[in-house]
Structure formats: structure tokens, C-alpha cells
NUKE-582803 format. One record per residue (C-alpha): z, y, x; residue in one letter. Coordinates in steps of 0.05 Angstrom, whole numbers, padded with zeros to 5 digits, always signed. Example, Ala and Ser with C-alpha at 12.3 -4.5 7.8 and 13.67 -1.06 7.14 Angstrom:
# residues 2
+00156-00090+00246A/+00143-00021+00273S/
This chain:
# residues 650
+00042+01158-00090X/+00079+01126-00143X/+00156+01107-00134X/+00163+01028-00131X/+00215+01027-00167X/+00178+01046-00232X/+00163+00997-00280X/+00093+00994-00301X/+00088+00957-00368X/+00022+00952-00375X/-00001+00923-00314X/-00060+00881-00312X/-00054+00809-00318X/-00100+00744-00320X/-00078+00668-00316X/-00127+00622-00270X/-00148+00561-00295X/-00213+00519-00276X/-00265+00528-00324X/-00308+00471-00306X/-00379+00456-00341X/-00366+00408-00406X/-00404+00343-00386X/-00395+00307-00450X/-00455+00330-00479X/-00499+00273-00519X/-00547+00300-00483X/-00525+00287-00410X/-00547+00229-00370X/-00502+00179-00342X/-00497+00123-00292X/-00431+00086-00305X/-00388+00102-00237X/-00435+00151-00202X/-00435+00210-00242X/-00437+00250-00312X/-00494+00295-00317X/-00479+00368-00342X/-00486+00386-00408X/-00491+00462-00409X/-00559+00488-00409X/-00530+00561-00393X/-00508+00529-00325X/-00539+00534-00251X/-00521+00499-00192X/-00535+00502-00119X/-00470+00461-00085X/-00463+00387-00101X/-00411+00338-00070X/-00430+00271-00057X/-00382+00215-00040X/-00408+00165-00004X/-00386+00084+00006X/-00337+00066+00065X/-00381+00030+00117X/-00446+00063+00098X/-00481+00098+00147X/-00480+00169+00111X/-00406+00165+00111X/-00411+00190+00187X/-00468+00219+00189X/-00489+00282+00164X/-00556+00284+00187X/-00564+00218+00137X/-00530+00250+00089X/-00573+00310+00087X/-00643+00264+00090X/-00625+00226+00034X/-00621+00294-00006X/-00688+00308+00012X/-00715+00248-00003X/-00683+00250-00068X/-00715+00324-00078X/-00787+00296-00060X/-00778+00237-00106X/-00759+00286-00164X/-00820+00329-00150X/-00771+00392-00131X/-00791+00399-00057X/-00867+00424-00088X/-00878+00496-00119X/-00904+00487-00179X/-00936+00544-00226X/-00924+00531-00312X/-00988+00547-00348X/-00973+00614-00353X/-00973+00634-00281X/-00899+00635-00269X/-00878+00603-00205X/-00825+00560-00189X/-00804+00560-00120X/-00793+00494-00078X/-00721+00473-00072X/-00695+00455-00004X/-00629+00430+00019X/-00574+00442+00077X/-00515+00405+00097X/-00450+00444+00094X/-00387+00405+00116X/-00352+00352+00103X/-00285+00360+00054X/-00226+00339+00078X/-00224+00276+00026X/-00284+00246+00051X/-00335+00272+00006X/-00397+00315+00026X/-00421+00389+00008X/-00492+00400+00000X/-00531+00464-00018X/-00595+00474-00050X/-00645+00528-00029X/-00639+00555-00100X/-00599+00550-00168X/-00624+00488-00210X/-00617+00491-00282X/-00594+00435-00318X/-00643+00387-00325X/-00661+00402-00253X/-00595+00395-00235X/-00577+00327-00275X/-00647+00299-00248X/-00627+00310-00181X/-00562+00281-00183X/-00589+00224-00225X/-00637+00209-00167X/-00578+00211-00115X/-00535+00164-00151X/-00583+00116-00159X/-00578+00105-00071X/-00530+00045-00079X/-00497+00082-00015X/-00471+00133-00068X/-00406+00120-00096X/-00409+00188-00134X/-00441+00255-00139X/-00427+00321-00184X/-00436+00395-00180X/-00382+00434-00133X/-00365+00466-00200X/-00344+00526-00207X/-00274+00549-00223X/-00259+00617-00262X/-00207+00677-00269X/-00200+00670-00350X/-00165+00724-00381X/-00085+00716-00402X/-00031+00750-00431X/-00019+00825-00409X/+00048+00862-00434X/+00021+00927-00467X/+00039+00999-00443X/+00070+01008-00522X/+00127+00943-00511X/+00199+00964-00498X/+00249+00925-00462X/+00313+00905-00497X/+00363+00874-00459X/+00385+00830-00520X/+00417+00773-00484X/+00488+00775-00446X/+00487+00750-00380X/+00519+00692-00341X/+00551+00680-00282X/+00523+00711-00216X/+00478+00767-00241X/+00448+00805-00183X/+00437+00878-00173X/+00354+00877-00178X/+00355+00939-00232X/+00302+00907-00273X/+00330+00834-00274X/+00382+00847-00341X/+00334+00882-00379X/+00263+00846-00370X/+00284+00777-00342X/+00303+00737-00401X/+00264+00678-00370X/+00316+00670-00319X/+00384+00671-00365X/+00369+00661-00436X/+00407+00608-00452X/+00358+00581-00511X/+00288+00596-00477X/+00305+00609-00404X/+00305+00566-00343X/+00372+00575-00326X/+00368+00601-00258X/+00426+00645-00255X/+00467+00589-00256X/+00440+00556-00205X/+00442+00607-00154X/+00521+00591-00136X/+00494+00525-00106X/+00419+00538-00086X/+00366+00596-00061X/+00316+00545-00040X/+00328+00571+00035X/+00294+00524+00097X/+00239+00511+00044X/+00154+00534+00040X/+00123+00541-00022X/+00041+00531-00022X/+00013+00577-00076X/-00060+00562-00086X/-00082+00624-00121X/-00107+00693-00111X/-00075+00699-00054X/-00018+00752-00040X/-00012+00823-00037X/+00046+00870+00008X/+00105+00880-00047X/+00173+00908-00022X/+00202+00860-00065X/+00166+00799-00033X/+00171+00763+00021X/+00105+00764+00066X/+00122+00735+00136X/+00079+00674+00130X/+00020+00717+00094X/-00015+00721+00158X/+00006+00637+00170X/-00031+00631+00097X/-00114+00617+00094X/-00172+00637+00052X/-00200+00569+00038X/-00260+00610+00002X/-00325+00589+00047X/-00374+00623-00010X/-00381+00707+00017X/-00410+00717-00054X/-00338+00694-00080X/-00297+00722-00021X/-00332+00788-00017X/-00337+00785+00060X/-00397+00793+00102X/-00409+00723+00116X/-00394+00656+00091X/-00335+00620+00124X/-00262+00615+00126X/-00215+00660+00154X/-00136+00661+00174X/-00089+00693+00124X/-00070+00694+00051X/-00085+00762+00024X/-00108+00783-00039X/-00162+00827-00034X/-00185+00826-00103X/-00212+00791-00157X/-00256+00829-00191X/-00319+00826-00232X/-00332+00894-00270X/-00375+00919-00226X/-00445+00897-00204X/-00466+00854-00172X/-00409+00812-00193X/-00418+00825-00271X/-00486+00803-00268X/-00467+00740-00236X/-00412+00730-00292X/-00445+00746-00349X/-00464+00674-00381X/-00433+00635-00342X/-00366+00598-00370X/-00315+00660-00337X/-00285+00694-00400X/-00259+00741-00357X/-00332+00774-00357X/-00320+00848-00335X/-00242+00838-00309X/-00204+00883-00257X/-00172+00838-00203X/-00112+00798-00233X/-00065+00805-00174X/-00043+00734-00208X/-00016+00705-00137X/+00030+00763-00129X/+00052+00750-00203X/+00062+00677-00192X/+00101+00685-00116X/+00146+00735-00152X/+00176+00682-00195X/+00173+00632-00146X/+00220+00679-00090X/+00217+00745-00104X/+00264+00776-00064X/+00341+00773-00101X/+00396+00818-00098X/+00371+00874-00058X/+00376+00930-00103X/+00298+00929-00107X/+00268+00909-00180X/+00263+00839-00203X/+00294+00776-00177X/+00262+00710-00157X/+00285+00638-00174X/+00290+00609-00101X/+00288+00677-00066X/+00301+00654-00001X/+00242+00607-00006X/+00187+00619+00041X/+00111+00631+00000X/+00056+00603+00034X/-00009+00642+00004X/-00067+00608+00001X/-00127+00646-00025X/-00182+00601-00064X/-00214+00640-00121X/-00236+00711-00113X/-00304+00743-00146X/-00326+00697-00208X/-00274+00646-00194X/-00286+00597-00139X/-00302+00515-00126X/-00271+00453-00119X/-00294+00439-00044X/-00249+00493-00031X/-00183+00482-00077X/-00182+00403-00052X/-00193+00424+00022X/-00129+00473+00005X/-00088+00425-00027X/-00089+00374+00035X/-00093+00430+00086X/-00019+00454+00046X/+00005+00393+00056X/-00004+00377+00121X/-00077+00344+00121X/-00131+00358+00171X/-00190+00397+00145X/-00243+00409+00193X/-00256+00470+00223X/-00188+00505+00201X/-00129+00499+00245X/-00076+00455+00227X/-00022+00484+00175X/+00042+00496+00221X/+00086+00507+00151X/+00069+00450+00119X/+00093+00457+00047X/+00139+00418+00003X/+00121+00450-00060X/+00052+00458-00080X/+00038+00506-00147X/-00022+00522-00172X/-00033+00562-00231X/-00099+00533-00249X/-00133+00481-00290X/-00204+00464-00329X/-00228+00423-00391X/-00248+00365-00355X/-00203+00302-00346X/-00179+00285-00285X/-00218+00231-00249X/-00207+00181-00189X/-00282+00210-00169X/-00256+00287-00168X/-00239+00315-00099X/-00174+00335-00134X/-00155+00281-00151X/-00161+00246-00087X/-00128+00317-00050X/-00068+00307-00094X/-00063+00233-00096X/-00053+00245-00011X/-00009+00311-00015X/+00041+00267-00060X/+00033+00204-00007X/+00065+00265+00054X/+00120+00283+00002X/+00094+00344-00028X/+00110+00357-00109X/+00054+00388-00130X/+00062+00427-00200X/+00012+00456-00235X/-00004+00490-00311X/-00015+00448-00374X/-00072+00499-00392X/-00076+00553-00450X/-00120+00519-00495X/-00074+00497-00544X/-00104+00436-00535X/-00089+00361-00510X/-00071+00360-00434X/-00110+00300-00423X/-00178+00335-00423X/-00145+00377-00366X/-00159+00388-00291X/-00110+00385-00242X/-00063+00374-00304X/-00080+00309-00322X/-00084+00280-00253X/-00031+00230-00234X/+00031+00247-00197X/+00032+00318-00214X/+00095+00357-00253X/+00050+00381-00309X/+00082+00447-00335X/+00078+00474-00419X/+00097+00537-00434X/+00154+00551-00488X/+00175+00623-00513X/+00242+00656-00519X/+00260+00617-00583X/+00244+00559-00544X/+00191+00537-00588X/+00124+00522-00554X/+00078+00587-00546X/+00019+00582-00593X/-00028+00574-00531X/+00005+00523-00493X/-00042+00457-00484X/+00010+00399-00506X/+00014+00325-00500X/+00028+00254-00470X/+00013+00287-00400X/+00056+00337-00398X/+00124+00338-00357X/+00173+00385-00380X/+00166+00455-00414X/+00183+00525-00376X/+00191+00597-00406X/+00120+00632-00398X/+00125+00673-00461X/+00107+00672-00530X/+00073+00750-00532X/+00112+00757-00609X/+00164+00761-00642X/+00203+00694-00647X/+00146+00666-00613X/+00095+00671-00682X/+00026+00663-00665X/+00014+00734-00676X/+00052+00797-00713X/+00087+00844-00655X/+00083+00846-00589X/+00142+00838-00559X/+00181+00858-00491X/+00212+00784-00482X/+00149+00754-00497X/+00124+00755-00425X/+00146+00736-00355X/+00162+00794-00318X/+00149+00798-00235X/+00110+00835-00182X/+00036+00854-00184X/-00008+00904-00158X/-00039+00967-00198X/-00110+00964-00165X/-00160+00964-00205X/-00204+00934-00144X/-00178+00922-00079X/-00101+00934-00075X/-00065+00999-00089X/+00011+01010-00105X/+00060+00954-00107X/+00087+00951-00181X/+00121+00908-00235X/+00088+00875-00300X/+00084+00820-00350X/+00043+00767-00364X/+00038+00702-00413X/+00017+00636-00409X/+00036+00567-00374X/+00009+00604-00309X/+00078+00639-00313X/+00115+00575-00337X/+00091+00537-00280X/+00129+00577-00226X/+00203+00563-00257X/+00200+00492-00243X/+00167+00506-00168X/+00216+00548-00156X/+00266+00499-00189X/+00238+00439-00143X/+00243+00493-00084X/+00324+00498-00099X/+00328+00425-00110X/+00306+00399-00044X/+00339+00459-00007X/+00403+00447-00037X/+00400+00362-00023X/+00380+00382+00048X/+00426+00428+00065X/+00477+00377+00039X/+00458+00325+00076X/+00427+00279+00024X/+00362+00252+00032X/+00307+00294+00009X/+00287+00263-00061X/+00202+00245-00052X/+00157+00266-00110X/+00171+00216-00160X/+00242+00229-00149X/+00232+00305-00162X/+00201+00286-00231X/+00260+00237-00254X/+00304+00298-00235X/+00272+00347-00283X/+00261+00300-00336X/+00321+00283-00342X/+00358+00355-00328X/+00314+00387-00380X/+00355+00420-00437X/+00332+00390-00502X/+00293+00435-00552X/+00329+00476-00588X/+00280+00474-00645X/+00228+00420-00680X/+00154+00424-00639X/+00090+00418-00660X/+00073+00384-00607X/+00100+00345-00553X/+00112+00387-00497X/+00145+00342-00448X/+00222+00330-00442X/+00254+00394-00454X/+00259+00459-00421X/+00271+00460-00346X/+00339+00469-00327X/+00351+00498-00257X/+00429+00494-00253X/+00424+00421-00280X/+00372+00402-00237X/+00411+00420-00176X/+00468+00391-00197X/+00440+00322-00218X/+00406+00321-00153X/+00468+00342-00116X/+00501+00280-00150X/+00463+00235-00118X/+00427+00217-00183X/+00345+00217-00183X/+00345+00184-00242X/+00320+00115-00212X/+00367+00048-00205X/+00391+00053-00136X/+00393+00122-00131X/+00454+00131-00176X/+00430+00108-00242X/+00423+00031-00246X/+00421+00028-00326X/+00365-00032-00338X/+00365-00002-00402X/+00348-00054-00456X/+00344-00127-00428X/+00286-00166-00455X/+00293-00240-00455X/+00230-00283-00433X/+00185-00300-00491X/+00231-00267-00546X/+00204-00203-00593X/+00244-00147-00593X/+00231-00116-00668X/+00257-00065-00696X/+00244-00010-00635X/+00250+00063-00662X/+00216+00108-00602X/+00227+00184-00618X/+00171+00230-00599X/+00164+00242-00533X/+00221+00202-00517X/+00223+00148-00465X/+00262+00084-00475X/+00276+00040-00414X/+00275-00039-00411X/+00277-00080-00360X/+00262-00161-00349X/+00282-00199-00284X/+00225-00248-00264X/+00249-00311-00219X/+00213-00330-00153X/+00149-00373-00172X/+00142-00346-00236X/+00054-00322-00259X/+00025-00282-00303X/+00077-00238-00334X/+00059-00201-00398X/+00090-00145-00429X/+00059-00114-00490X/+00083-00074-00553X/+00064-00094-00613X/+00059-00059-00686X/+00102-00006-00704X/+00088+00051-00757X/+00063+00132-00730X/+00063+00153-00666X/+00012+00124-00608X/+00065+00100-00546X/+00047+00083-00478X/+00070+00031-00435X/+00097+00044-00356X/+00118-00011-00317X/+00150-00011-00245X/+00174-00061-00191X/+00248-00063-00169X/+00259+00013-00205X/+00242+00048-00261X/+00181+00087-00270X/+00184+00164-00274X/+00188+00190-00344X/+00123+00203-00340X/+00094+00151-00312X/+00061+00176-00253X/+00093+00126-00203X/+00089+00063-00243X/+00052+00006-00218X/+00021-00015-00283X/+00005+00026-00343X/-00026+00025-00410X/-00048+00083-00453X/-00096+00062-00501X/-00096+00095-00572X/-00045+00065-00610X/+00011+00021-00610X/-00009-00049-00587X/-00008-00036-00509X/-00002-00092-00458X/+00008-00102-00384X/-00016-00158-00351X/+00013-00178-00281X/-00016-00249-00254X/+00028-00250-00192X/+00094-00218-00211X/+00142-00213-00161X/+00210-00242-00152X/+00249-00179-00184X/+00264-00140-00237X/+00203-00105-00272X/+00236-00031-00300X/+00193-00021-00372X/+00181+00047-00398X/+00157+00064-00473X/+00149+00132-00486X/+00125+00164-00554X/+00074+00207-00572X/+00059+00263-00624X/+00105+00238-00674X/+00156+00182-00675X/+00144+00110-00683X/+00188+00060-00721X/+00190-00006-00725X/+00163-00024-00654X/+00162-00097-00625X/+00170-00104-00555X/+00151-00173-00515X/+00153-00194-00444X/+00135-00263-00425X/+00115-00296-00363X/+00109-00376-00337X/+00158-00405-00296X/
């Protein structure tokens, strides 16, 4: 048996993102609204969701639901075996009626795996039922390979500490995340005032695994949302209670087989352990004399287990999502710890839709008061392309290095929130050279290859590890307004908080990577102030005041920068426009709000515009009788000489 307390470098490590089928193939047919047929011809499918119109028949009923499949299948031809000129057969394809998500939408299962012209045919055939407001593949969502610290790495304990520094004997010397005071999240600081206690964190991951050093008491209150048995590895298909992490992996047959060409780079993986990783962060337990410390240790961890073998589907993380935050989902009992933190560690390469069950999951977590965080992706690539990333109302997280400069990997962007430490893997954060100690996140995991063996320590890279600072920063947040008295500060609130907490960069990006670097002791403290960043909640700066019908030239907008204005519209008054106009570099987009300012990044305004460019425009034909809050926030690079107009008729 090997001692706990010994720190196992190498351990194995994988980031979870949702690697969803590209569907922007030329190739792929379309039907404006209804759906975007796949474009990958190494791709099967045997789960589609369908979301039917309110008021239609099928909306109820499953039976019609399930007949309107099969009619589809016969008008297709794919209810007939038919035999190719050579003999082979292809077998008939069937259908069965699974269960209704908890959005609304319906999960449907063919008989066998269609290819991708079967597939797209099929689809294209139930989207022409003008019943059918949309229809796609449950896709399938994928344990892709991250950043593991190597066995060869040495620690160096290269930074002095600050403040309250607890007695966890690896915190000093592998926890630079924490206390750095140019890459870190500041943490330590923040633990005088704050340890998150009285609230849940929902981590929709792996699930969890026992760990002295963690916290498990509401393991067994947790789920495993996974209905699939292939993905699951039980028996049967079907939900069960708990959150447990009882592997992941797919080096072994039959899952390797079932891996191998589909879009899983993790072909041939041990299990990650990746929601033991992530819950570490989040709470680990602090100042017990036990290993590594958490960020809001006295945080309760919610597991809740939705990719296992090959990844898993998006019936299952949306039903998750609004079972976490206090939705119904049919045939799972209602969540008695209903979170107020939801962070998931996963995303895909497809945007985020209004037609995605995610979306929709999210849009109603936010509505209860959840803040649901999640990655900006490793792709190095523009978050907007990005599932659950680029969906509205979420605290997109990028991932910066010690040096505070983003980590080569880190997807980048209008869309993302604020930056977190998730490690750059080399020194000063270079895209490559030496591997590095402080170029990971350090935190529990599990040393089974398989199913789980000895509780351990171990790093790991990649906004998957950035992500859990700020949950774990949101966690202390509305813990420490609570247990103050204050009123707890909703979603939107949460986001104005870390915006404008976030510690500048310390160096020139590449990229935009959101405001700054999270900043758990300011956070706290600005919250504690009374101050969510929105007029009438401490912070009534109109900003700029634009007069009716006059251009404001002359506008410099930084990148990623936001600059307020504001214009107070008089009872009676129609169609008020608000546009920017002109301007040299950068591509700005325009936010506008009722009565308060939108968040920085714009996922609570009631009117936006984020077209390519600088000439956006907001059109309102019935303004109200207040004052309309104006954000402009830049892009990639700065912009200069910006014109900004609002106008309306009295």
C-alpha cells in the first residue's frame, strides 16, 4: 500500500472537453432552423434528440413522437433490408423511444448505427414535419487528452508566501496557483475572510473518487446521469444514485475498438480521475496537515458523473445541469443539495446554439441563481466556436501560466470572462522547451490505471484546471456575502464581481483572454463592499453620457476593454438607436441594458450586437422611460477613433 502522503508526480491526467462532430462541412445538408446535417463521414449515430413545437401533439406524447420516427424511416427507405450488388446486407433500421430530457426535447434510438448520409437523411426527413422545431444527433462528448506533469519535473518552491499559509505539506512547494502573486489566483489572501462554508459546488465531470484529502459526504447525494451501460460500464442502461468515479478508461477492448476513429483523441487512455483533480481545487480539504489545500475548502462538492468509457452525450450533461440546479428530470429523484456553483470542465468545437439542450439547461440553471463556469477549451483557438463556452450567461474561464501570460493552448477571445492559472507546462510559459514543476496545477487524483486504486497527488494543464479557481472563487464569494448578511449577488452579479476584481495582466497577450486574472481576495472584498459592479448596487457611474442625436468621435476602446455609456430616454419617447460607427483596428461589440449596466461580458444585456467589425447598432422601437446603460468592449486589438451615437424620437 502506498503512504498518502507521497507525492506522485507523474500521475495521469486528461482535461474533458466535448468533442462534438464538425457540422460545417460543404457537404452537409441544411434546413434553416431545424437542423445542420453532420459532416464527418467517419461518424455513426444511433441517439437523436428532437425538439418539438409547444402545442403540437408530439410535445406530450411519446407514442407520436416515436411514430413519426418511423414514418420518417419508411419514407427514407431505412425500415427495408436491402442487399448492394455484391451480396452485402444492410439490416433494417428500427426505432425506440427513450425519455424525455428535462428541457423539453426528445431522445430517440435507432436499431443500429447510421452513417452519415444515413444519418443526415434521416434527420433531413424529420425536420421537414413542420411539428419539428429541431433535430440533431445526441452527440457524443469525449475524454481528450491534457497536460500530465512528468515523473522527471522537480518542485521548487520559488515564490515567498503571503499571509495565512496553512500547514498542507505540499501547499508551499507545488501550489503556486494559489499565491503567486503574478500568475496565481490569490487565494491565500482570501482565506482571512472566506472558506466558501454553507455552500455546494455541482461538478459535472468524471465523477469523484475517496481521497483523505477530500471531502466526500455528499458523494453518495451525487448521480450518474450516464443512461448509456456501454459508457457507464454497468450491466444495464439507466441511472443510478451517487457520484463516483469508477473509471474512464478506453485501453482495453471492447472500449478501444469503439474509440478508435471516432473524434476521442484520448484513443487508448487510462481513466483520468479528472473529477477528483478538478474537486481538489475547488475544496480540497485545507489546513489539516494532509497534502494540498483547496480554494473554498469548506465548500461542499456535489459529484455528478456524466462521461465515463468513450466520453458521453448531451441528453445526459443537460439533464445534469438542470437536475444540479434544482430542475426536475424525470425518473431521478429530486436534487436535495441544490447547487450554487455549477463547474464543468468540458467543452466542444461547436458554437453554442439556442437549439442545443445546453443551451437551454444553462439558460434555466442561471434563471434559479446558479453561476455556472465552465473551460474556454484547449484549442488555441476562438471561444466562439465553443460548447458550453460560448453559451450565454456562463463565466467562461482561459487559462494563463505562471508568468501570467496566456498558456499556448488556451482557446482566447470576445467570449471569454476572465483568465485563471491552469499552467503553462514550460518554462516562462514558452510554447515548448522544459517542462517545468510550476507549469501545472497541482491537486488530488487517483493512481488506477482502471477502476480506482490509491489516493495520490498530481499535476495537470489546461483551462480544465483554470476553471476551478474561479468556482471555487464564486464559492467564497457568495459564502462570505451570506454569512454577512448581504444579499446573495445572482449570476450576472457574480460576473461584474470578477470582471471587475481581476488583476490586470502583468504582461502584453496575444490574445484577448478576458479581463485579467481572477483575484480571490479582491473578489471577496468587492463583494463584501456591497459593490457588484452594477448602478444600484454600489457603483452608479453612468459612465460617459451621450446626448440625443449627437456623435461622440474620437472613442479610443483598448482591447478587451469595456467602456460604459449611458443615455436617459424620457416617457413617450420610440425607436431608440444606438450604433458605433467607424473607428480604425479592432472589431467591438455593443451591450445594452435597461435601468443597469450590462455585465462586462454581456451576457445579461437586453440588446446586443456582435457583428464583424466596427459599425454595430441596436435598435429598440419601444424604449422605456429610463436610462439605457451602453457597453463597448474591444476585441483582438485596440480600436481608435470610434464614434458613438444614440438617438431616439421624442
Amino acid at each position: 500500500m502506498k503512504s498518502l502522503h507521497t507525492l506522485r508526480i507523474g500521475a495521469l491526467a486528461a482535461a474533458l472537453f466535448l468533442s462534438v462532430s464538425a457540422i460545417h462541412a460543404a457537404d452537409a445538408p441544411t434546413l434553416p432552423g431545424k437542423f445542420v446535417g453532420v459532416g464527418q463521414a467517419n461518424q455513426t449515430y444511433d441517439r437523436f434528440i428532437i425538439t418539438y413545437k409547444d402545442g403540437t401533439t408530439e410535445r406530450s406524447s411519446s407514442d407520436a413522437v416515436i411514430q413519426n420516427v418511423k414514418t420518417a424511416l419508411g419514407r427514407v427507405g431505412l425500415d427495408r433490408v436491402t442487399i448492394a450488388s455484391n451480396g452485402t446486407t444492410t439490416p433494417a433500421v428500427s426505432a425506440s423511444y427513450q425519455r424525455k430530457l428535462a428541457v423539453g426535447a426528445d431522445l430517440v434510438r435507432t436499431s443500429r448505427k447510421l452513417n452519415q448520409s444515413e444519418a443526415n437523411t434521416l434527420m433531413a426527413q424529420i425536420a421537414a414535419d413542420p411539428s419539428v422545431a429541431h433535430v440533431q444527433p445526441d452527440y457524443k462528448m469525449y475524454v481528450v487528452k491534457d497536460f500530465a506533469a512528468p515523473a522527471s519535473i522537480n518542485a521548487k518552491a520559488n515564490v515567498a508566501l503571503q499571509t495565512f499559509t496553512p500547514d498542507d505539506p505540499y501547499y508551499a512547494k507545488y501550489q503556486w496557483h494559489f499565491f503567486d502573486p503574478t500568475g496565481g489566483a490569490n487565494v491565500n489572501n482570501a482565506w482571512d475572510i472566506a472558506d466558501g462554508s454553507g455552500i455546494t459546488v455541482a461538478v459535472i465531470d468524471t465523477g469523484i473518487t475517496q481521497h483523505p484529502d477530500l471531502d466526500t459526504s455528499l458523494a453518495d447525494a451525487g448521480y450518474d446521469f450516464i443512461s448509456d451501460s456501454f459508457v457507464s460500464g454497468r450491466a444495464t442502461d439507466g441511472r443510478v444514485p451517487g457520484g463516483w468515479d469508477t473509471g474512464d478508461w478506453d485501453n482495453t477492448q471492447p472500449y478501444l475498438q469503439e474509440c478508435l476513429g471516432s473524434n476521442n483523441p484520448a484513443d487508448g487512455e487510462p481513466s483520468s480521475w479528472h473529477g477528483t483533480h478538478v474537486s481538489g481545487t475547488i475544496a480540497e480539504l485545507t489546513n489539516n496537515g494532509v497534502g494540498m489545500a483547496g480554494i473554498a475548502y469548506n465548500a461542499k462538492v456535489l459529484p455528478v458523473r456524466v462521461l465515463g468509457h468513450c466520453g458521453g452525450y448531451d441528453s445526459d450533461i443537460s439533464d445534469a445541469i438542470e437536475w444540479a440546479s434544482g430542475g426536475h428530470v424525470d425518473g431521478v429523484p429530486d436534487n436535495t443539495h441544490v447547487a450554487q456553483v455549477i463547474s464543468m470542465s468540458l467543452g466542444g468545437q461547436e458554437a453554442c446554439t439556442p437549439d442545443a439542450p445546453e443551451y437551454t439547461a444553462i439558460q434555466n440553471a442561471i434563471s434559479r441563481g446558479t453561476t455556472v463556469v465552465v473551460a474556454a477549451g484547449n484549442s488555441s483557438a476562438d471561444v466562439s466556436g465553443f460548447t458550453p463556452a460560448s453559451c450565454p450567461g456562463v463565466i467562461a474561464v482561459a487559462s494563463n501560466g505562471i508568468t501570467g501570460k496566456r498558456a499556448f493552448y488556451s482557446n482566447y477571445g470576445k467570449g471569454v470572462t476572465l483568465s485563471a492559472p491552469g499552467g503553462g507546462i514550460y518554462a516562462n510559459d514558452a510554447s515548448s522547451g522544459n517542462v517545468v514543476d510550476n507549469g501545472f496545477v497541482w491537486s488530488s487524483i487517483n493512481d488506477g490505471a482502471t477502476t480506482p486504486g490509491n489516493a495520490t497527488y498530481g499535476g495537470m494543464a489546461g483551462t480544465s484546471q483554470a476553471t476551478p479557481h474561479v468556482s471555487g472563487t464564486v464559492a467564497m464569494i457568495i459564502g462570505a456575502t451570506n454569512a454577512a448578511g448581504l444579499a446573495t449577488p445572482s449570476p450576472s452579479d457574480i460576473a461584474n464581481i470578477l470582471v471587475k476584481s481581476a488583476r490586470p495582466f502583468p504582461v502584453a497577450q496575444d490574445h484577448v483572454i478576458g479581463a485579467g486574472i481572477v483575484d480571490a481576495a479582491a473578489a471577496v472584498n468587492l463583494a463584501l463592499n456591497g459593490d457588484t459592479g452594477n448602478p444600484g448596487d454600489g457603483d452608479s457611474d453612468p459612465g460617459i453620457t451621450l446626448t440625443k442625436g449627437v456623435i461622440l468621435s474620437g472613442q479610443n476602446i483598448g482591447a478587451g476593454a469595456a467602456v460604459r455609456y449611458s443615455i436617459t430616454v424620457p416617457a413617450g419617447a420610440t425607436t431608440l438607436n444606438i450604433r458605433t460607427i467607424g473607428g480604425s483596428g479592432g472589431d467591438v461589440s455593443l451591450y445594452v441594458k435597461a435601468g443597469s449596466s450590462p455585465a462586462a461580458d454581456g451576457s445579461d444585456a437586453d440588446f446586443s450586437s456582435v457583428k464583424p467589425g466596427n459599425n454595430e447598432a441596436v435598435v429598440i422601437q419601444k424604449p422605456e422611460a429610463t436610462t439605457y446603460y451602453i457597453l463597448v468592449v474591444g476585441g483582438e486589438s485596440a480600436t481608435s477613433n470610434l464614434s458613438v451615437l444614440a438617438d431616439y424620437t421624442p
